[in-house]
Structures are given as C-alpha cells and as structure tokens.
C-alpha positions in Angstrom: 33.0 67.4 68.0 29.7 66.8 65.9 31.9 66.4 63.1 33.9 63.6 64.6 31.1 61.7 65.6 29.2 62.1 62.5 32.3 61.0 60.3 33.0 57.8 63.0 28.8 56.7 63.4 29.1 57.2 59.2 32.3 54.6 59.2 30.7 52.0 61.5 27.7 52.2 59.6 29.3 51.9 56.5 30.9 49.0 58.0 28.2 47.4 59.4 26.6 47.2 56.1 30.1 45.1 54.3 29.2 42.6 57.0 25.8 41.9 55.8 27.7 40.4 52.8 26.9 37.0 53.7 23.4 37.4 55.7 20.5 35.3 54.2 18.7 39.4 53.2 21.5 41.8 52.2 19.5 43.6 50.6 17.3 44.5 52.8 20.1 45.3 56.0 22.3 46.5 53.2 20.2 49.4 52.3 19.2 49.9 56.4 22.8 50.3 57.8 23.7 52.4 54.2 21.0 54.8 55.3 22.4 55.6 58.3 25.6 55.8 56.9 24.4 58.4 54.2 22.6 60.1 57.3 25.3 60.2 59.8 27.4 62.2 56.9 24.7 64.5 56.1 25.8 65.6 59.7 28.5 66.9 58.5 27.4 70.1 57.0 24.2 72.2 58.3 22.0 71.0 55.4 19.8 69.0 57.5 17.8 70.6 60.3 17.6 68.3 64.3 14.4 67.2 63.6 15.3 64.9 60.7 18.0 62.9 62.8 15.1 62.7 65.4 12.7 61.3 62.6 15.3 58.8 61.5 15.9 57.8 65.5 12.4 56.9 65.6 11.6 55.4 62.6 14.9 52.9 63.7 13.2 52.5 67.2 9.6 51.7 65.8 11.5 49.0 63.7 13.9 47.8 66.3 10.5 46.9 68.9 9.2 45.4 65.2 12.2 43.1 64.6 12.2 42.0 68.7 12.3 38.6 68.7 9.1 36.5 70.0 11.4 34.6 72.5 15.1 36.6 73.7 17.6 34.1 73.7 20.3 36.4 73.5 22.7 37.7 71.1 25.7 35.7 70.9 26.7 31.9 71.5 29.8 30.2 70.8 30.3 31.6 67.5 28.9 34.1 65.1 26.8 31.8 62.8 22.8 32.2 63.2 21.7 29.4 65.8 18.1 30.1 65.9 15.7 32.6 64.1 15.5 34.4 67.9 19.0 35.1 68.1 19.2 36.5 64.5 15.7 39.0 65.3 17.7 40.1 68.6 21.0 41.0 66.6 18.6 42.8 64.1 16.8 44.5 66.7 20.4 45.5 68.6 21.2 46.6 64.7 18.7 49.1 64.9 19.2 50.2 68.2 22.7 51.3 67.4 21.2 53.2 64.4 18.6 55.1 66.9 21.1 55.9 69.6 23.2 57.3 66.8 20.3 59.1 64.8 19.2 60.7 68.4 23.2 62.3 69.4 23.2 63.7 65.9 19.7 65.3 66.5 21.3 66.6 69.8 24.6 67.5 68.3 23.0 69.6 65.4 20.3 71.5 67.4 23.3 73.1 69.7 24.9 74.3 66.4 21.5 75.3 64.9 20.4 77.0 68.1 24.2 78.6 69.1 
C-alpha cells in the first residue's frame, strides 16, 4: 500500500509541477511541487526515516498559512485564469496543503513499516 501511494502522490506531484508551465513564477512552484515529487518517491524504499516526511509536512504547512491570502475569495471562478492576486495566494496556499497532507500519510505510512 505505501508503495502505491507513494508512486501515485509522486505522479500528481510531478504533474502538478508541468502545469506551472505557464504561471507568472515557474520557477519558484516548479521547484516546490518537484520536491514533493522527489520526496513522495523517496517513499518508496526505507532510506528515509518518518520523521523526514513529517519535517517536509510542516515545512509545507508553515508556508501554506504564509502564502494565505489577505482576503479569501475563493479558489475558482468561471475559468482557470488568475482573476485577482487573492484567488491566486488561495490556490497556492491549497497547493501546499495538498503537499502537507501528502508529506504527513507518508510519515504515517513509513513509521508502521519502520516500527513493524
């Protein structure tokens, strides 16, 4: 199972970060979702000890509550393009979310197979 999940949070990462292609900062959301890309298929082998996912989960949430927007206005409108500079912060801030929520089941995943 952890090697599922690693391998599928790896390919939506990895795919997260091709969409950043036409975002006004690739390369700085590039390197972010390619991180936890690189991370989730570290999972895959026993290299890489529970605490490390759970530093990476909370370095994402410290940035996530960073990126929060001043004003929520949501996440989508009628279409995908950036309408205002609060919508954009709240899909970065979601962005990171996803990374935490991910970085914090691989923690959990790998300390069952370290501790079993």
């Amino acid at each position: 199972m952890r090697k599922a999940i690693s391998i599928f949070f790896g390919l939506i990462f990895l795919l997260f970060a091709a969409f950043q292609y036409n975002d006004p900062d690739p390369q700085v959301w590039v390197p972010i979702y390619g991180a936890a890309a690189f991370v989730s298929f570290l999972a895959l082998g026993n290299a890489v000890q529970p605490w490390f996912f759970a530093l990476a989960g909370l370095a994402y949430v410290v940035a996530a509550i960073y990126q929060w927007p001043p004003a929520f206005e949501g996440f989508l409108l009628d279409e995908m393009g950036m309408k205002t500079i609060n919508i954009e912060l709240a899909r970065e801030s979601g962005g990171l979310g996803i990374c935490a929520i991910a970085m914090f089941i691989l923690a959990g995943l790998t300390r069952k197979k370290a501790y079993s």
